[in-house]
C-alpha positions, 0 to 999 in steps of 0.5 A: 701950484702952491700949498693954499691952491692946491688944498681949495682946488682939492676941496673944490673937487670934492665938493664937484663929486659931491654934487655929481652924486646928489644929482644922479641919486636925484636922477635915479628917483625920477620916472620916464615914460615912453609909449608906443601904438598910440599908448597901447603899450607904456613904459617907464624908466628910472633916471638910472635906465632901468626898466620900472614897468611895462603896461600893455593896454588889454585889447592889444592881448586880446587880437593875438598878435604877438609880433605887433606885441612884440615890437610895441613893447620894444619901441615903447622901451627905446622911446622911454629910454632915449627920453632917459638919456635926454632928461640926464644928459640936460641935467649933467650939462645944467649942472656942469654950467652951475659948476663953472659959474660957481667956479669962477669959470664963464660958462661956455659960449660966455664971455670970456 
């Protein structure tokens, strides 16, 4: 690789980093939500999976059950979780595709 090669594929890396971390710092503002027991339990997550906030509609406080409780609030979390993960990992491939075109590469499944 020559000298020029070398400096534009440097400077096509940083412009890659530099796209990756707009986009997780845009994913880290997004908001998930995830529920459980027919919306009695609510969670939503951030883009970064982390837990923002758990919401327990009062009537299920109110029977006592606290294993039911117990379990609604975790499915409601998983749920919130994987629609997280689904939602970043759309955005990370979306991004990846724009980042070949852009890179003169065909994106995969494209034409070669």
């Amino acid at each position: 690789m020559s000298a020029p090669d070398f400096a534009a594929w440097m400077r096509r890396a940083q412009e890659v980093q530099q796209r990756i971390g707009a986009l997780q710092r845009e994913l880290a503002r997004r908001r998930v939500e995830g529920e459980a027991g027919a919306g009695l339990v609510r969670a939503v997550v951030s883009g970064e999976l982390r837990v923002l906030e758990i919401a327990i509609n009062p009537q299920l406080l109110a029977g006592g059950d606290r294993g039911m409780l117990q379990d609604l609030v975790a499915a409601a979390v998983n749920a919130a979780l994987a629609s997280a993960q689904c939602m970043v990992q759309e955005e990370m491939q979306r991004a990846a595709a724009t980042l070949q075109v852009s890179a003169g590469t065909p994106p995969q499944g494209g034409p070669e």
